[in-house]
C-alpha angles and dihedrals in degrees: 000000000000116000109251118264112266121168111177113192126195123200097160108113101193113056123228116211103264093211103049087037127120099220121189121183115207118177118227095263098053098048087038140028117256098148090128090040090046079055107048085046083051095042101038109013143248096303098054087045092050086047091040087055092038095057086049102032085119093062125087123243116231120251116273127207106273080053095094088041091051094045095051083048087060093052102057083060085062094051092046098046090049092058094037118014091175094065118110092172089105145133110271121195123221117188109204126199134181088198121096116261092252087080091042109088100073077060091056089039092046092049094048087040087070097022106252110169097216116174105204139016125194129198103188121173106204134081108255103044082164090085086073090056099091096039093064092043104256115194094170132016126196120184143156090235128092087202105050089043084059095048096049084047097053085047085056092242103136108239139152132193123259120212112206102252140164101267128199114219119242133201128242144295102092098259112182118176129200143189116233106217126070084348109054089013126027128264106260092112096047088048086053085048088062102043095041113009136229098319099047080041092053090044083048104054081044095064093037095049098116092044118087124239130267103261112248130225092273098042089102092045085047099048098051088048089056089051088058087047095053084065090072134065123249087255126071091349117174093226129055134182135195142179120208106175135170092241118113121246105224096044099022110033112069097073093044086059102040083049089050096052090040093055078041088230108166106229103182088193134018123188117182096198089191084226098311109136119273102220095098109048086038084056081046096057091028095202123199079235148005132212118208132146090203111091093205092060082053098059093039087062095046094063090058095055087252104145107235141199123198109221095204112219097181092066 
């Protein structure tokens, strides 16, 4: 059987070190929008979506919603390389594409269009281009596709799911927002919620108090994150991280403190919401991107303009 297709192009002059690097992989419709393009390839096929892309591969694609996340990515880079322009321990940003280089070139033009300095594209034609995560050393992943967000889960790469939205666009510093339960831990409370509801949950964390939580799907993703953190101060730092989750803080919150200070993960904020909806604090810290498993609190922060990432816990 041939080998799929795979074409990896790389357009980053200075080289950042693979293996310190913070790599996220965001495929093209999650960091642009390509809702009408993701149509017409439904609709028509392959062949009217590479010539489609041909014909306007000089126009720019408008921004998606991992774009903000991506530029204030970007950002902290530039923090980190002007006080030391020696360091090569930085994000590097991977575009993946299950579409055959040929239609790949609007997605080149449309990232230098906005200077993104993207390190690697690549244009792979087969159906799981998860497979090619781990090799390039994936720490998150962000895509449009249910699918390819499964697969990179079973291969234990953290990634979460992006709907297209209408994004506002924050400013700097790197704010990144996530849900405690079944996203930053692991899912064992919520499992006891739904045996035996709050209260078993609440006798539960209580007697559980001294032992750390499960990790979640986005603990490795967290925990480098908090490694690039640690390169700031407290004050005026170009990352910040959150966790804004449904427990309750009296009875809840005790254990997901003490598990955050045992795995030593910096949380600059933390807000236990005992079940209240998150939009408005989320409109409040206005991330570059938020982390939930609940598809209601993603489309709570949606209506507020928060860019959002589901983090499926049903793969």
């Amino acid at each position: 059987m041939a080998e799929p297709e795979s074409t990896v192009i790389n357009t980053n002059v200075k080289q950042k070190d693979p293996s310190t690097a913070l790599v996220i992989a965001v495929t093209t419709r999650a960091i642009f929008n390509l809702e009408e393009e993701h149509k017409l390839y439904l609709e028509k096929g392959k062949e009217e979506y590479t010539r489609h892309q041909q014909a306007n591969q000089d126009k720019p694609l408008p921004p998606g919603t991992a774009f903000a996340f991506i530029q204030a990515v970007q950002y902290v880079n530039k923090k980190i390389l002007e006080s030391n322009p020696a360091e090569r321990e930085l994000f590097d940003i991977l575009v993946l594409s299950n579409n055959s280089p040929e239609s790949g070139v609007r997605i080149i033009n449309s990232a230098k269009h906005y200077g993104l300095e993207i390190s690697k594209f690549c244009f792979v034609s087969d159906e799981d281009s998860t497979q090619y995560l781990k090799s390039h050393g994936v720490k998150l992943f962000l895509s449009a596709d249910r699918t390819d967000v499964c697969n990179a889960l079973q291969r234990g790469v953290s990634a979460a799911l992006v709907f297209q939205q209408e994004v506002q666009a924050p400013s700097t510093p790197l704010r990144v927002v996530f849900d405690g339960d079944a996203v930053l831990f692991s899912d064992e409370t919520d499992q006891i919620f739904q045996e035996q509801g709050l209260e078993g949950a609440v006798q539960y964390e209580r007697a559980m108090e001294a032992i750390p939580i499960g990790e979640g799907p986005l603990k490795a993703f967290a925990m480098q994150l908090g490694k690039m953190r640690k390169k700031f101060g407290q004050e005026k730092s170009s990352i910040r991280t959150y966790l804004v989750t449904a427990r309750s803080g009296r009875d809840m919150g005790i254990r997901a403190i003490k598990t955050l200070r045992e795995w030593g993960l910096p949380i600059d904020e933390a807000f236990f919401m005992d079940g209240a909806p998150k939009g408005p604090i989320l409109a409040q810290i206005q991330p570059h991107i938020f982390f939930d498993d609940g598809l209601h609190n993603i489309q709570g922060a949606q209506n507020v303009g928060v860019p959002s990432a589901w983090v499926p816990s049903c793969c």
